[in-house]
Backbone as JSON Lines, residues from 0, in Angstrom:
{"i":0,"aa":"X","n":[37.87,93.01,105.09],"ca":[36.44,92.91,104.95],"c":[35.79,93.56,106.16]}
{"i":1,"aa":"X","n":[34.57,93.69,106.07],"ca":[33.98,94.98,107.17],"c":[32.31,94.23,107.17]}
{"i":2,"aa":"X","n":[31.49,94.12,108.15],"ca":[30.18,93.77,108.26],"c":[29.76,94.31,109.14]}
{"i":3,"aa":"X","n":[28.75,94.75,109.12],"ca":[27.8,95.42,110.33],"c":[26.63,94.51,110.5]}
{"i":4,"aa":"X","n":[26.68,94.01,112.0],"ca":[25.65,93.13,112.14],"c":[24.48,93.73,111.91]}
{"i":5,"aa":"X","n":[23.2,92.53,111.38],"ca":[22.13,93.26,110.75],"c":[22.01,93.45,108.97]}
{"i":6,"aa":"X","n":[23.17,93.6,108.85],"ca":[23.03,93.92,107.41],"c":[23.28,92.88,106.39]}
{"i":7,"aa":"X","n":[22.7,92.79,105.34],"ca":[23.13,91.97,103.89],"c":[24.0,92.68,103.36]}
{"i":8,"aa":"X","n":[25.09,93.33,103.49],"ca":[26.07,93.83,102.61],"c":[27.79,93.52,103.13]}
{"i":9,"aa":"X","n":[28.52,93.22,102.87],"ca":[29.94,92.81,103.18],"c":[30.44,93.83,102.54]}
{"i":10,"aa":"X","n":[31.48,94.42,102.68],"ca":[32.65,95.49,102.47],"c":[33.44,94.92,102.56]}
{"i":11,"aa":"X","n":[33.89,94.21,101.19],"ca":[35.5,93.91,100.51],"c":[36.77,95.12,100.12]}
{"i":12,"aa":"X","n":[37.9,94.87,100.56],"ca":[38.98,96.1,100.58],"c":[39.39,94.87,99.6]}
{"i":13,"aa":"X","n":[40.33,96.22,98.56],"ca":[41.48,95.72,97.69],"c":[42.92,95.9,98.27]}
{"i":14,"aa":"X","n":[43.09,95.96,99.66],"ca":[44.4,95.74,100.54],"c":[45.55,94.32,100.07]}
{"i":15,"aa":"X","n":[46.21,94.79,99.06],"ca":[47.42,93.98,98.69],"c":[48.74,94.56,98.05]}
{"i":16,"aa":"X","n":[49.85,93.81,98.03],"ca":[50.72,94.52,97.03],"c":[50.43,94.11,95.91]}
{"i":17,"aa":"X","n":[49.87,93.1,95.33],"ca":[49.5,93.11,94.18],"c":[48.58,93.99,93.2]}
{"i":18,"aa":"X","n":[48.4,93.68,92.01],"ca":[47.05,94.82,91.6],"c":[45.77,94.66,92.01]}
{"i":19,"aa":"X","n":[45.58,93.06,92.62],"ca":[44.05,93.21,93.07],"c":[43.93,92.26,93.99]}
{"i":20,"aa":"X","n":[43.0,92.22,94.49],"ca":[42.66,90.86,95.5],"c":[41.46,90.1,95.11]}
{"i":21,"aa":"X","n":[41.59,88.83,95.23],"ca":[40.79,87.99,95.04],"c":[39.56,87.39,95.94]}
{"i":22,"aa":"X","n":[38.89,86.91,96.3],"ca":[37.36,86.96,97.04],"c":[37.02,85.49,96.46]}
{"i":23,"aa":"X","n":[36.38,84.4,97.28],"ca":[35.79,83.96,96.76],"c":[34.27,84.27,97.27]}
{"i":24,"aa":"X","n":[32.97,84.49,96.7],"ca":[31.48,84.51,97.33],"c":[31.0,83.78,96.81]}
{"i":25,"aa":"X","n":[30.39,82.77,98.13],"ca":[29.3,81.81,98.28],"c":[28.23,82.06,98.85]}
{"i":26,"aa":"X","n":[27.01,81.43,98.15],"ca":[25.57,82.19,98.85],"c":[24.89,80.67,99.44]}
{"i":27,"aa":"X","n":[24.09,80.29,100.01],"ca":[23.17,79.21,99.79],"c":[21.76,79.32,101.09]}
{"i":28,"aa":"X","n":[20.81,79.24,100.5],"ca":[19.88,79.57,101.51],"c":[18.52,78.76,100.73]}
{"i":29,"aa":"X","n":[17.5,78.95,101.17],"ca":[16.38,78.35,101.18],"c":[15.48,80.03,100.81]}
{"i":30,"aa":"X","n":[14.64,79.31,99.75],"ca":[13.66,80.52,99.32],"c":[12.51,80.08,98.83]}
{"i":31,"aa":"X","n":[11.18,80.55,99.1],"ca":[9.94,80.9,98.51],"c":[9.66,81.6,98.08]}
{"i":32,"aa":"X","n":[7.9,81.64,98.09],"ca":[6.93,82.68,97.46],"c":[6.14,82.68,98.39]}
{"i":33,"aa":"X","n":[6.04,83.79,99.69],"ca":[5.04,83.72,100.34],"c":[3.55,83.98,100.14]}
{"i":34,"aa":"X","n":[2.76,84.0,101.51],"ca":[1.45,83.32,101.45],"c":[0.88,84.83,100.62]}
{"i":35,"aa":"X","n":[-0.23,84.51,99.94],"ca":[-0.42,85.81,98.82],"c":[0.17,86.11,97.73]}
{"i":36,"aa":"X","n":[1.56,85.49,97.63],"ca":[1.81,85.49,96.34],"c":[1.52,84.92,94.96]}
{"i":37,"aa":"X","n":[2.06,84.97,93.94],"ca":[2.07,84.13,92.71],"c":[2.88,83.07,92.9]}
{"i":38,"aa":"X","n":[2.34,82.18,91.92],"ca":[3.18,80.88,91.87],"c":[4.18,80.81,90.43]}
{"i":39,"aa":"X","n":[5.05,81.33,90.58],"ca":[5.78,81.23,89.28],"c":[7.14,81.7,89.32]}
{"i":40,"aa":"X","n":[8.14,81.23,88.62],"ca":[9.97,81.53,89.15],"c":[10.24,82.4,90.0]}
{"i":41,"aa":"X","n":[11.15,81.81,90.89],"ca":[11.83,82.9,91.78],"c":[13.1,82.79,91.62]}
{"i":42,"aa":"X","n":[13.93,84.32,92.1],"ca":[15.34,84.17,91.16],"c":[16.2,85.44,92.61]}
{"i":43,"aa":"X","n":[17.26,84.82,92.79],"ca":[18.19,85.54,93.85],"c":[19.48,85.63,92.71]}
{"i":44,"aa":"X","n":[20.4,86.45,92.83],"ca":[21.95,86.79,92.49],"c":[22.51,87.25,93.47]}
{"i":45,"aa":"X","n":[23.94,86.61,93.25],"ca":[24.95,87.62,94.18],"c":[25.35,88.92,93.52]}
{"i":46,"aa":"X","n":[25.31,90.31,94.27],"ca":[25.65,91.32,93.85],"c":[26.7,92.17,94.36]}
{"i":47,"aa":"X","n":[27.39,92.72,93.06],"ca":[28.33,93.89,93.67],"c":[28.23,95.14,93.31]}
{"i":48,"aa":"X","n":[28.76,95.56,94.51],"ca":[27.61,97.18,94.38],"c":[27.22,97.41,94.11]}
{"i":49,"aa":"X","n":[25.61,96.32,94.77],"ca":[24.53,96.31,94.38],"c":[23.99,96.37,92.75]}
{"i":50,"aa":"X","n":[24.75,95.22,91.71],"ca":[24.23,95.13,90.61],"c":[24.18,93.99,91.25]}
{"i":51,"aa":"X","n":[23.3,93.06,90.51],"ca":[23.59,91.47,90.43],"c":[24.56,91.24,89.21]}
{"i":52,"aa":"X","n":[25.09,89.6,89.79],"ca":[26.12,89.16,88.84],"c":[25.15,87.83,87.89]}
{"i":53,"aa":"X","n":[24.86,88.27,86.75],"ca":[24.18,87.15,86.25],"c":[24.56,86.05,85.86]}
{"i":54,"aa":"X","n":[25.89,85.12,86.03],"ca":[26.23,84.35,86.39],"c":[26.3,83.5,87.41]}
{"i":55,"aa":"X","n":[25.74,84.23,88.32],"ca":[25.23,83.98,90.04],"c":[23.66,83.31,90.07]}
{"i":56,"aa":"X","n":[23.02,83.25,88.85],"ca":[21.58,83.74,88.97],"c":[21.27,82.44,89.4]}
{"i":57,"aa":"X","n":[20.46,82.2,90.94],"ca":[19.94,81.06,91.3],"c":[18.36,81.17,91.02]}
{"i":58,"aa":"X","n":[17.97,79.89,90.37],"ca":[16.41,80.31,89.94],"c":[15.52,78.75,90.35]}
{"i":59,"aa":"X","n":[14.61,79.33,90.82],"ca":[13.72,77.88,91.51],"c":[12.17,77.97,90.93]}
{"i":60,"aa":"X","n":[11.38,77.49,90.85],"ca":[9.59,77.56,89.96],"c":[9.31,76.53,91.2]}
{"i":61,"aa":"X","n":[8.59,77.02,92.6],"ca":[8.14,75.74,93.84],"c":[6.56,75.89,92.9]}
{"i":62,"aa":"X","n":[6.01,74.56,93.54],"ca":[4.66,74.26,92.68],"c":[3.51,75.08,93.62]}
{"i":63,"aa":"X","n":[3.95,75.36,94.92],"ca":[2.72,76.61,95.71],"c":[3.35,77.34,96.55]}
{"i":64,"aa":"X","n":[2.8,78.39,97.07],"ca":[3.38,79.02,97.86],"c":[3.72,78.58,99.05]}
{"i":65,"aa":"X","n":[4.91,79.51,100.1],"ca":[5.41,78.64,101.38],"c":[6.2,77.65,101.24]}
{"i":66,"aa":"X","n":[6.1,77.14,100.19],"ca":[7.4,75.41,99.72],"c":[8.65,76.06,99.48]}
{"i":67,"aa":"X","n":[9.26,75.6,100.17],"ca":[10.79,76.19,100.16],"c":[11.97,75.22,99.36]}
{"i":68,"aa":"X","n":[12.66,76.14,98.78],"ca":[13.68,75.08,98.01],"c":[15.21,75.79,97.95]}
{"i":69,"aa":"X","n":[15.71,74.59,98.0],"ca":[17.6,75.75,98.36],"c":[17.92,75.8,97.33]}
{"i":70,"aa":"X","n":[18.94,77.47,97.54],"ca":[19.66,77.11,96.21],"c":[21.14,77.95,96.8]}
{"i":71,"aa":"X","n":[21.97,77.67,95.68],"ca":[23.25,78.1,96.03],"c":[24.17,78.76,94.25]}
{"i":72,"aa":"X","n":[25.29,79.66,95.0],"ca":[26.19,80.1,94.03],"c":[27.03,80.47,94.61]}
{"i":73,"aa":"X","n":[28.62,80.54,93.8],"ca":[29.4,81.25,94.31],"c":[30.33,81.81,93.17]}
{"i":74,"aa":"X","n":[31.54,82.64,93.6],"ca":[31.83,83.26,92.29],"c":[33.24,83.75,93.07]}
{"i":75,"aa":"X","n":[33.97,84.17,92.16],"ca":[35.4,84.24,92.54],"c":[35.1,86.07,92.08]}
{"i":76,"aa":"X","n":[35.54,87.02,92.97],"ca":[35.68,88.32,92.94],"c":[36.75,89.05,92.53]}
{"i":77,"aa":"X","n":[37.34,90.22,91.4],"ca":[38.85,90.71,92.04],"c":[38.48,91.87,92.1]}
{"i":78,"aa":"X","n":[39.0,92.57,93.59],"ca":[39.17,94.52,93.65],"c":[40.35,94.56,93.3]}
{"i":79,"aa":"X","n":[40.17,95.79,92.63],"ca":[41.71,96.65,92.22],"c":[42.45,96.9,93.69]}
{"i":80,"aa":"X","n":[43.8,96.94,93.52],"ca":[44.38,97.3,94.79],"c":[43.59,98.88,95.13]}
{"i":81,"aa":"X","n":[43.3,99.09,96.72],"ca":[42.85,100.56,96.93],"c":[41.71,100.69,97.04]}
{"i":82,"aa":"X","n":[40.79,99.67,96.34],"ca":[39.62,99.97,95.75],"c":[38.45,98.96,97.39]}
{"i":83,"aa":"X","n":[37.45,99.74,97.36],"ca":[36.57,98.96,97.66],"c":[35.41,98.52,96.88]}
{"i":84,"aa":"X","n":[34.58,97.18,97.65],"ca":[33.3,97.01,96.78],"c":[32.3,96.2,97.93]}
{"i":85,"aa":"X","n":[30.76,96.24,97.71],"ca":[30.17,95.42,98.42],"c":[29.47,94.63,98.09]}
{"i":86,"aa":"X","n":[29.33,93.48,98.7],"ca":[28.79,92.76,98.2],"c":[28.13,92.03,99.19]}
{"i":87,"aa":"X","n":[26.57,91.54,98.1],"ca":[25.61,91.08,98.79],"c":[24.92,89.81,98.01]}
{"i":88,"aa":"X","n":[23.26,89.68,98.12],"ca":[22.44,88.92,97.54],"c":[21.3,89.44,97.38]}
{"i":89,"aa":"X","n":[20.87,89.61,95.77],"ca":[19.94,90.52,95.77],"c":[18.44,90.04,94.97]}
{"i":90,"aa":"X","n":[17.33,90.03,95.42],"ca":[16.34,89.28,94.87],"c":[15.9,90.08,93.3]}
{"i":91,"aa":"X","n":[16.32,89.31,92.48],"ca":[15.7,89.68,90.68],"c":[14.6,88.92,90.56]}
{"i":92,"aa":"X","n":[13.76,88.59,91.26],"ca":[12.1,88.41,91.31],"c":[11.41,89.33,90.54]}
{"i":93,"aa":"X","n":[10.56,89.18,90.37],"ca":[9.71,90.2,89.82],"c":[8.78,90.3,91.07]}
{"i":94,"aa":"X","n":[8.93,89.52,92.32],"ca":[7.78,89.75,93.33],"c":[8.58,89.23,94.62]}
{"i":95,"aa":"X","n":[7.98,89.54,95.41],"ca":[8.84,89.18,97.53],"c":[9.01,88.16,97.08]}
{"i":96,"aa":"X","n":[9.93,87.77,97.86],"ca":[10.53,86.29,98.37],"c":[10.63,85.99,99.93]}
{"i":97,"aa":"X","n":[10.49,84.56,100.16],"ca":[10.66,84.61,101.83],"c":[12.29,84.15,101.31]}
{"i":98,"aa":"X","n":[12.89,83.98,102.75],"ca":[14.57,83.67,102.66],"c":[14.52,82.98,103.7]}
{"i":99,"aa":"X","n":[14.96,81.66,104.04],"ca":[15.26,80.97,105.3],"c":[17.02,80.57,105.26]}
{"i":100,"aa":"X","n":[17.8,80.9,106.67],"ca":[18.63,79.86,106.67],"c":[19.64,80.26,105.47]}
{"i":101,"aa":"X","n":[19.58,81.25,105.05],"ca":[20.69,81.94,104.49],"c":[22.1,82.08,105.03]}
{"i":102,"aa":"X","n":[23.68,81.83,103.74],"ca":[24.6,81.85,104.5],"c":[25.11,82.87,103.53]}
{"i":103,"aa":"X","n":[25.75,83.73,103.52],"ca":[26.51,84.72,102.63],"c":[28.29,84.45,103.29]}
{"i":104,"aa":"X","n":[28.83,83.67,102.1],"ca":[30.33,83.5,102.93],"c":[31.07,84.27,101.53]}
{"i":105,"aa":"X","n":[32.37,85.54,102.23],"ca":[33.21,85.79,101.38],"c":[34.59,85.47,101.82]}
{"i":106,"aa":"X","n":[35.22,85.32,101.41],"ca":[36.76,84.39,101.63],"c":[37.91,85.23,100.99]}
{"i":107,"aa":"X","n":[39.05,85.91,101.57],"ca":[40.19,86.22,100.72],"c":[40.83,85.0,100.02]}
{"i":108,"aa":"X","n":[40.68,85.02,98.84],"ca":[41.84,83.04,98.49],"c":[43.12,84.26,97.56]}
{"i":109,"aa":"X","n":[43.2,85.28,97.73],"ca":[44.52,85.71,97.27],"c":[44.42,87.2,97.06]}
């Protein structure tokens, strides 16, 4: 795995003798609708290379803006041996989001 501080993106390697490697990604953070926005669903996914995974899809409706509410997902990954991929968290809002207190954890479990 590879990170450059600063960034939302992780660089997963498929480094195994097997055909692929396994990943687990966990997200969990705190999100709004900041000040000026609309009041109506907000929605984060975890993504790989840069698609979202819509099985990931964390979705919150706060009753005003600035009210923050956590949410979390995680998801089991496989790269082909050889192969890379990255992965992040990507807002499917239809509008900004604030983000507090965000954790992006990826894990080799095989």
């Amino acid at each position: 795995m590879m990170h450059r501080d600063g960034s939302g993106l992780i660089t997963v390697k498929g480094i195994t003798d097997q055909c692929r490697a396994r990943f687990k990604v966990t997200f969990g953070g705190n999100i709004a609708i900041p000040a000026g926005g609309t009041v109506e669903a907000i929605s984060l996914a975890i993504s790989l290379d840069g698609e979202a995974i819509g099985t990931t899809t964390m979705i919150v409706t706060p009753a005003a803006v600035e009210e923050f509410w956590n949410v979390f997902s995680a998801i089991f990954i496989e790269i082909p041996r050889g192969c890379c991929a990255s992965v992040g968290v990507r807002n499917i809002s239809t509008q900004p989001i604030d983000v507090q207190n965000a954790n992006l954890i990826v894990e080799r479990v095989a």
